[in-house]
Structure formats: C-alpha cells, structure tokens
C-alpha positions as CSV (number, residue, x, y, z in Angstrom):
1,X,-20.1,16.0,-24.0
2,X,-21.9,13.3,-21.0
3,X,-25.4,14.6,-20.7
4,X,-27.3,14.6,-17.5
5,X,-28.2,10.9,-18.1
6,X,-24.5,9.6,-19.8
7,X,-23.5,10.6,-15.9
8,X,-26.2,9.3,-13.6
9,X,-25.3,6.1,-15.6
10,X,-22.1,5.8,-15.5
11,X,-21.9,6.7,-11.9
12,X,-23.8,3.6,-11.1
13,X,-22.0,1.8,-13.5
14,X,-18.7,2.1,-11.6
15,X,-19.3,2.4,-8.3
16,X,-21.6,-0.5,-8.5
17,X,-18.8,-2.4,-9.8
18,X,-16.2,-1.3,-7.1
19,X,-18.4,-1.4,-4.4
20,X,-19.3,-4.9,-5.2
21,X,-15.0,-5.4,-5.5
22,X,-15.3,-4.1,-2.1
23,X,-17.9,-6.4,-0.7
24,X,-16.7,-9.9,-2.0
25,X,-12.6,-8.9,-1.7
26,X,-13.1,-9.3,1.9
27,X,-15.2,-12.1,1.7
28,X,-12.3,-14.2,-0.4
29,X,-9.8,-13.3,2.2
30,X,-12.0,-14.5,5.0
31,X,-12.5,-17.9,3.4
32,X,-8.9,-17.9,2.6
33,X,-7.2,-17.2,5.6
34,X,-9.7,-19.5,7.1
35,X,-8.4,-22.7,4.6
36,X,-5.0,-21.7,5.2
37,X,-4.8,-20.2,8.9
38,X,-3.5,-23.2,10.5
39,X,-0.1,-24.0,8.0
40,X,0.3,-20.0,8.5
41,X,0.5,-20.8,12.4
42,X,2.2,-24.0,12.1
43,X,5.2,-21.8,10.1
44,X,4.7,-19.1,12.0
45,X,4.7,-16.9,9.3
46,X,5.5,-13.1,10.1
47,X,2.3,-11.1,10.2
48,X,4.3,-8.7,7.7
49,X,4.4,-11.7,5.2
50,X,0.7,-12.4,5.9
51,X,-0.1,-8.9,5.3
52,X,1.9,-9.2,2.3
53,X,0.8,-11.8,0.8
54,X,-3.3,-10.9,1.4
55,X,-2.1,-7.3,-0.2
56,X,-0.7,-9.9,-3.3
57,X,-3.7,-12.0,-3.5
58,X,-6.2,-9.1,-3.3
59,X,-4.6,-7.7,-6.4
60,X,-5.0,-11.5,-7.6
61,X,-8.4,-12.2,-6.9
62,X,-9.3,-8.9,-8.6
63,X,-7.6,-9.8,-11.5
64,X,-8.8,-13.3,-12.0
65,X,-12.8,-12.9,-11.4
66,X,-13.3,-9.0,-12.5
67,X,-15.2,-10.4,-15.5
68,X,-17.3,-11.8,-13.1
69,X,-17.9,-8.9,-10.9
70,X,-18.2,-6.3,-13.9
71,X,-20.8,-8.8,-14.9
72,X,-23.4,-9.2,-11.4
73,X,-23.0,-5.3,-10.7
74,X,-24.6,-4.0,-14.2
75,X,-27.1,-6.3,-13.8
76,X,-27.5,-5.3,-10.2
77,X,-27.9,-1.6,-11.1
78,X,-29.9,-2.2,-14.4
79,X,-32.2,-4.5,-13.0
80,X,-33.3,-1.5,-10.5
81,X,-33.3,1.2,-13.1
82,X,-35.7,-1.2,-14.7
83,X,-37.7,-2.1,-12.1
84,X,-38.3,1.9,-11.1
85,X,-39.5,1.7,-14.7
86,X,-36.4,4.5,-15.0
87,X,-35.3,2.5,-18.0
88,X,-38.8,2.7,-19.7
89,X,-38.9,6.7,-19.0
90,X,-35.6,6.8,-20.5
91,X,-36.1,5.0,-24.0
92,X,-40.1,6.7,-23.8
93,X,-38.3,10.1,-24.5
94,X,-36.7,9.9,-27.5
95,X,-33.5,8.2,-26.5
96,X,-32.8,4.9,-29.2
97,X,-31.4,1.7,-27.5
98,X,-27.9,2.3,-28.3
99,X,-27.6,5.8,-27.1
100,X,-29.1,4.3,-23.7
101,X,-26.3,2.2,-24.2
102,X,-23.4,4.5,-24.9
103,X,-22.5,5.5,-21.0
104,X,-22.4,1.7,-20.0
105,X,-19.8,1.5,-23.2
106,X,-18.1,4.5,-22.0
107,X,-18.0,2.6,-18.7
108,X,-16.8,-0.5,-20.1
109,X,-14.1,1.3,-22.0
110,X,-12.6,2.9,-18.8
111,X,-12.9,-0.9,-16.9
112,X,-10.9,-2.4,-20.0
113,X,-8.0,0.2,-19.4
114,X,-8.1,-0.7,-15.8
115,X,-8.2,-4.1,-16.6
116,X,-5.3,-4.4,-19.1
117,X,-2.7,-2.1,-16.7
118,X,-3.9,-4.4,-14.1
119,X,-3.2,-7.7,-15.4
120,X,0.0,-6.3,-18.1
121,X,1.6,-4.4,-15.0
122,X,0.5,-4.9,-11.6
123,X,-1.2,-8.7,-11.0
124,X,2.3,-9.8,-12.2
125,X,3.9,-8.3,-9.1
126,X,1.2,-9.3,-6.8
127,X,1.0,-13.1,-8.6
128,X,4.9,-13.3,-8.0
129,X,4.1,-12.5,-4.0
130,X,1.3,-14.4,-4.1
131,X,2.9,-17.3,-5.5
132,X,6.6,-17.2,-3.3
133,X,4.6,-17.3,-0.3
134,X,2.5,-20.2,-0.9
135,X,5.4,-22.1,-2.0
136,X,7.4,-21.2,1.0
137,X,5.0,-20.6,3.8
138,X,1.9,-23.2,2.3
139,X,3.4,-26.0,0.0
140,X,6.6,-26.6,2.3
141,X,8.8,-29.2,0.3
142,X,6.7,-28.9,-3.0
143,X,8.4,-27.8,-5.9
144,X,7.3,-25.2,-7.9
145,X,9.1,-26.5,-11.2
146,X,10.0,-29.1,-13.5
147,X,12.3,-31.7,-12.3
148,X,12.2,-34.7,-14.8
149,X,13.3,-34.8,-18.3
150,X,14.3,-31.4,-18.4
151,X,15.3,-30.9,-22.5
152,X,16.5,-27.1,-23.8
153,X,18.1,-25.4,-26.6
154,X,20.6,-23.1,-24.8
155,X,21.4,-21.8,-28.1
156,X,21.9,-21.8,-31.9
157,X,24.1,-24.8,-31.6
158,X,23.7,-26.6,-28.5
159,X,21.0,-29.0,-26.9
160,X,21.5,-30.2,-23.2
161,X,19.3,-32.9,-20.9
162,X,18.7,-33.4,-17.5
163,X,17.0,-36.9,-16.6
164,X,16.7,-35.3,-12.7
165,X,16.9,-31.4,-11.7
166,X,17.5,-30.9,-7.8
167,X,16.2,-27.4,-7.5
168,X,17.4,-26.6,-3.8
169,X,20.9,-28.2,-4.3
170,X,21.2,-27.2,-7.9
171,X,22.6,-30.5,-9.3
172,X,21.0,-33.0,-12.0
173,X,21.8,-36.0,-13.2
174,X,22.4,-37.7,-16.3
175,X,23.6,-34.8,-18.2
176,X,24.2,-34.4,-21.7
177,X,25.0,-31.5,-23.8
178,X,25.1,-32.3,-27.8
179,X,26.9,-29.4,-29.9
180,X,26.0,-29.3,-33.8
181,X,27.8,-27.7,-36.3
182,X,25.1,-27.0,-39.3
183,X,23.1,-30.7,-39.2
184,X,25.8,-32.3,-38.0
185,X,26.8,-33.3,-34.6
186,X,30.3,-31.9,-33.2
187,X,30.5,-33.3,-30.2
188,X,28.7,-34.6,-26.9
189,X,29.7,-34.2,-23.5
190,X,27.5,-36.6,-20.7
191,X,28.1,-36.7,-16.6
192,X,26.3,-38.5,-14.3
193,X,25.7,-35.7,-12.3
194,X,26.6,-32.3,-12.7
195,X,26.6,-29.5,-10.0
196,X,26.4,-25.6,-9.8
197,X,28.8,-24.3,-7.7
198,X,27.0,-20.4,-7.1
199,X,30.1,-19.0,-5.3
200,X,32.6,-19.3,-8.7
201,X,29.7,-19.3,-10.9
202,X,31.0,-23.1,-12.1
203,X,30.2,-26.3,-12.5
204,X,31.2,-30.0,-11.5
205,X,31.0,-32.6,-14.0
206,X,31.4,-36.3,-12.2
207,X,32.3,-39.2,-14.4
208,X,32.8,-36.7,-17.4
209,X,32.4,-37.9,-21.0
210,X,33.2,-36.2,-24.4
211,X,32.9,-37.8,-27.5
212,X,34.0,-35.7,-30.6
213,X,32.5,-36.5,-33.9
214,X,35.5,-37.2,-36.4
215,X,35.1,-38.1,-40.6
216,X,36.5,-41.5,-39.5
217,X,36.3,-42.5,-36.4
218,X,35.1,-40.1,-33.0
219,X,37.4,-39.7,-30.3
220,X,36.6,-40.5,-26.5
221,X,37.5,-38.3,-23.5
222,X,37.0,-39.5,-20.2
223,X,37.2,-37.8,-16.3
224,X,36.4,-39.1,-13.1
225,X,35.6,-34.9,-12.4
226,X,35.9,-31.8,-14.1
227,X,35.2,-28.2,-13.4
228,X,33.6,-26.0,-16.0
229,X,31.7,-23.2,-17.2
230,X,28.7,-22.8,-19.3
231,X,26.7,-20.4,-20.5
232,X,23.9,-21.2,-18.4
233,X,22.6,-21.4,-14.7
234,X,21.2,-24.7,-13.9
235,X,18.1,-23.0,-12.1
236,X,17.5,-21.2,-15.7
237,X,16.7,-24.4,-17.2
238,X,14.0,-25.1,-14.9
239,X,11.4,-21.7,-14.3
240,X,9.0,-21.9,-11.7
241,X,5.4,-23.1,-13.2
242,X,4.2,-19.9,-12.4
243,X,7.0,-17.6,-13.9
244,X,4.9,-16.2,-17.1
245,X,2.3,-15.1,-14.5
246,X,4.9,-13.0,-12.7
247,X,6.3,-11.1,-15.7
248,X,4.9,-7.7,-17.2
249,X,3.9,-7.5,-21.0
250,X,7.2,-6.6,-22.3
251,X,9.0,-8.9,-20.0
252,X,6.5,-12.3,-21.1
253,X,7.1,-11.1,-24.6
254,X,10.8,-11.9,-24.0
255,X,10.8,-14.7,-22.6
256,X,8.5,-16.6,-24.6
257,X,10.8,-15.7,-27.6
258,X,13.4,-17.4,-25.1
259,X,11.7,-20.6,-24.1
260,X,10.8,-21.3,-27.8
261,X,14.2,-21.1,-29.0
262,X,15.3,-23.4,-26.1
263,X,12.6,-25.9,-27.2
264,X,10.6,-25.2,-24.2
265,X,7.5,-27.6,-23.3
266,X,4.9,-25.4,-21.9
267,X,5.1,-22.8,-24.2
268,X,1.1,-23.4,-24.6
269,X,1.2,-22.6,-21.3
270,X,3.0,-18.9,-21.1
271,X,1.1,-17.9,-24.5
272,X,-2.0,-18.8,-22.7
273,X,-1.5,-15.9,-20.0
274,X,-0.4,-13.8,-22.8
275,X,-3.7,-13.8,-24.5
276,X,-5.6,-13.6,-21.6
277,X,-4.2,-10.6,-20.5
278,X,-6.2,-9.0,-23.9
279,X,-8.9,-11.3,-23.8
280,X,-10.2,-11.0,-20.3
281,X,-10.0,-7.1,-20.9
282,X,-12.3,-7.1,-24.1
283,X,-14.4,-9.1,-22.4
284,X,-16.2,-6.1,-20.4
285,X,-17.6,-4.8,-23.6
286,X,-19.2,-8.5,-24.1
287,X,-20.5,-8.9,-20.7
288,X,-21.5,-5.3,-20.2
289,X,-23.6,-5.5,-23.5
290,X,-25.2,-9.2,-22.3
291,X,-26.1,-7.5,-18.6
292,X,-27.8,-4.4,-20.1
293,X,-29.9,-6.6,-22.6
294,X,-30.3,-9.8,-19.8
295,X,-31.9,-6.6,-16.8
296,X,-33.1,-3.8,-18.8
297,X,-36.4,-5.9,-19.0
298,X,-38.9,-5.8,-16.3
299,X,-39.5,-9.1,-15.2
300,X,-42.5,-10.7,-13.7
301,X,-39.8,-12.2,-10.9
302,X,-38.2,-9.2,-10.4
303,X,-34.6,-8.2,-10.1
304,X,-34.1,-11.4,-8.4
305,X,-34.8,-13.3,-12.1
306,X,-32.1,-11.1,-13.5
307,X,-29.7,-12.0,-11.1
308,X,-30.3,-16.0,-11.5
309,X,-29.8,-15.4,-15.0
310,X,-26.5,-13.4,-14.9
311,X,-25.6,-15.9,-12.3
312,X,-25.8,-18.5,-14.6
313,X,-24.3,-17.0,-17.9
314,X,-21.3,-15.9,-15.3
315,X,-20.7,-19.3,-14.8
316,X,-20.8,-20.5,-17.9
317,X,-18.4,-18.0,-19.1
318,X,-15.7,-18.8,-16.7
319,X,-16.4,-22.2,-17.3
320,X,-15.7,-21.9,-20.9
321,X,-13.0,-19.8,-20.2
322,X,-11.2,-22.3,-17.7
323,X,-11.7,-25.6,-19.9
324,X,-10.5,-24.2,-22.9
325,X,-7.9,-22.8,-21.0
326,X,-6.5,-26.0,-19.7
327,X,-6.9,-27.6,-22.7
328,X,-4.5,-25.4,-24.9
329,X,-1.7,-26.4,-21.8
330,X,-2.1,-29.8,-21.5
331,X,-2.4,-30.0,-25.3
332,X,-2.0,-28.6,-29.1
333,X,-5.1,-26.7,-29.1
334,X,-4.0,-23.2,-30.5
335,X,-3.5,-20.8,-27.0
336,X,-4.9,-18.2,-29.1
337,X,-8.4,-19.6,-30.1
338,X,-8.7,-21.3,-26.7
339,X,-8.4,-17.6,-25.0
340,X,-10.7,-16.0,-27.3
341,X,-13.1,-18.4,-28.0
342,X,-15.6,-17.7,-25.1
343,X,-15.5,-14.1,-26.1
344,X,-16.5,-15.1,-29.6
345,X,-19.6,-17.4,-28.8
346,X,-20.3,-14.3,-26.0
347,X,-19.9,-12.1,-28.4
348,X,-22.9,-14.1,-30.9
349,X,-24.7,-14.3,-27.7
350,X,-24.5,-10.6,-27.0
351,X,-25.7,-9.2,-30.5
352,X,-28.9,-11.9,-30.7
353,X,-29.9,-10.3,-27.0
354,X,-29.6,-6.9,-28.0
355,X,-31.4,-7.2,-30.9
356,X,-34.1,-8.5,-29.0
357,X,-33.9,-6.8,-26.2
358,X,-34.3,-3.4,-28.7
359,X,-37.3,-4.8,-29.9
C-alpha cells in the first residue's frame, strides 16, 4: 500500500519527467525542421509526410535520449524537495534512506516498462518512418544499403557474391553462386551481370557460366543469356542500414538468426540494437538511484549545483554509451559488453553515492 509520501513522490517523479518530454520534444522539432526546412521545400514534400515524419521522429527522439530526460527531471524535483529542506523533514521522522527511496524505484520500475514497449514495439515503427522519409525526401540519391562486395549464405549449401548491387535497378554485377555438397564444391555458376526481373519474379544471367565439379575433370557451360529462378530476391541480399532499427523484438530476433546463417557482415551492428533495447531500459534504475543520491543534498550553490552535476554525469553516460556503441559495429568488440558496460561502471558509481549520500 503507497503512503501519503510513496504518492506525493512519485507524482513528482513522473510528471516531472513528462513534462520535461513535453518541454524539450518541441524544442528538437524546432531545431530540426529548422536544419532540414529548406530540402523539405526544395522536394516539396506533402505536409501529410511532414506531419508524418515529425509524429515518427517524436517517437524517435523519445526513445533515443529518455535516459537523459529521466535523468535532469529527478534531479530537478529532488533538488527542490531538498532545498525546502522537505527531504531532511522526511528522513528526520523515522523514514531510513531506502524507504525514501522506494517511490522513486517504484517510479523507475513503471518508466522501464514504458521504456522497453517503446523501444521493443513502437520506436521501430516510428524509426522505419523516420528513416524512409529521410532517405526519400532528405538524402535524395543516397543509398541506404550496401552496394559493394555483397557476400551471403542463402542457405545450407550455397554461397553467392555480388562485386556491385544497383538497388533502384535491381541488377549486380560479377555474380557468383558456389553450391557445396558436404565440404566439397558441386558446382559454380558466375554472370557478369545478373538482373531481377520483378514482374515474373526471374532473373537474367548475361554471359552465364557453370562449371560443375567432376572426380576427373569439371565440365564448362557457357551462355551469352539465360533466364532463371532462385530462391532469393536481389533486394534481400542487401537490407537497408537501418532495417534492425525498424523491426519489433520478435521480428529482430529472426532476422539476426537469418543474417548469421547467410554470413552477414554487420551482425555487430543488429545485436547492438538488440541489447540496447534492455540496456537503455535498466538504465532508469541506475540513473534514478545516481539523481536521488547527486540532489537529495543541500548544496551551498543551490539547485543550480545539482543540475551542473547531473548535466555532466548525463553526458558522460551517453558518451560512454555511444563510443562503445560504435565500437562493437565497426569492430569485434562483444555487442553485448559494449551495451551494458556504461550501465555497469553506472551502476559502481550509483552504490559508492548512495552509500554516501546515506551517511
């Protein structure tokens, strides 16, 4: 059962946080639309798209800097329970340091549920929108996906290579697709270019090769064209950069399973978003703990002091959590320990503070 004080704390617990949501939301969209208002006139995009798309990247912008937000409004709100010396009359009448603390964990608890159907469910919808647009409306003639050296294991037995993928006219060149049996190569066909054809659901092999492997000697097969069929599309072979973004829990789960049995490259990448999507969640324990131990001290500067320092540990936790990030994608580092690691040397950071901070 929430006593009188469990309430009056986590009222100001949440609707600090979502007023402050509903302060700087705006704010990003200004500055936004103000970077990209003059490609959206230049296309004249429809204002349904723009609407779209700021619905999309309000959802986005939520998702990506809640940490942050969660963060600045508990130490916001603490800072002036301690500075009414409301914290003080609180812990004066009996109540221990961790049952001040149990509303703001009850708090946290409800903003890590948010958190994790927001980023499992709904900011991959909005990053999807968010994502099509820019390509379409702010990155005209960008590409959104790999186009060189474009290596998969399509299945069990066969490996296939593009030297060039042509996303718009769905053709490549320099294909090659090597069947094994066991170790053992079967057979490889190789084209010089090969084209989807969407209407038949084919493809166009031009100068067409197969060699097939034989005990004594291989045998050589040679076209000047040849239509096909495979058991692949030629834009599956090439997802956009920002596909694991745009899928749902169940959906990422899948198709990472996918991309590593086709031998995928950026597989650090996808598991990357996968972990974040529990590791930014379990993060508002962390922060929530660090805010209330950082403000629930009356300081000589005031709440101003408190704010400076949240400020600062803010930043450094994004930081850590974006160079680690990018590390684990552009390299071996385990996606795993790169996602969770600024919660763990938060987490360090956050039991030293409240022990002081109880003291």
């Amino acid at each position: 059962m929430l006593s009188i004080l469990d309430k009056y704390i986590l009222k100001r617990y949440l609707g600090t946080f979502l007023l402050l949501l509903l302060l700087f939301i705006p704010i990003g969209i200004t500055v936004n639309l103000a970077e990209k208002i003059d490609k959206i006139l230049e296309n004249e995009v429809p204002f349904i798209e723009v609407a779209k798309y700021y619905l999309d990247f309000t959802i986005y912008f939520a998702n990506l800097l809640f940490p942050l937000f969660l963060f600045l409004s508990v130490i916001w709100f603490t800072s002036k329970l301690a500075n009414n010396t409301e914290v003080i009359a609180f812990l004066s009448s009996g109540v221990s340091y961790y049952r001040f603390l149990r509303p703001y964990m009850i708090g946290a608890t409800i903003v890590c549920i948010g958190a994790l159907v927001l980023g499992m469910y709904l900011a991959p919808m909005a990053s999807k929108g968010f994502n099509e647009f820019k390509y379409k409306y702010l990155k005209k003639g960008k590409q959104d996906r790999a186009q060189s050296n474009v290596y998969r294991q399509i299945n069990d037995n066969d490996y296939i290579y593009v030297s060039y993928f042509n996303v718009k006219e769905k053709t490549g060149n320099n294909f090659t697709l090597e069947h094994f049996e066991g170790n053992e190569m079967a057979y490889k066909l190789s084209a010089s270019r090969i084209r989807y054809n969407e209407e038949d659901s084919t493809y166009t092999l031009y100068n067409f090769k197969k060699r097939i492997v034989g005990e004594n000697e291989d045998q050589l097969l040679k076209q000047t064209k040849l239509d096909t069929t495979f058991s692949f599309e030629m834009e599956d072979l090439t997802p956009v950069e920002y596909i694991a973004e745009t899928l749902n829990f169940t959906e990422l789960n899948d198709f990472i399973q996918r991309e590593k049995a086709k031998g995928s490259s950026y597989i650090n990448r996808y598991e990357v978003v996968r972990y974040k999507r529990w590791s930014l969640p379990v993060s508002a324990y962390i922060l929530t703990i660090i805010a209330v131990a950082v403000s629930s001290v009356k300081r000589r500067g005031g709440m101003g002091v408190n704010l400076a320092i949240g400020i600062a540990i803010g930043m450094v936790f994004i930081f850590f959590d974006k160079i680690f990030g990018t590390m684990a994608e552009q390299s071996t580092f385990s996606p795993f320990i790169a996602t969770w690691f600024p919660n763990f040397v938060f987490g360090i950071l956050a039991i030293y503070l409240l022990k002081n901070a109880k003291r």
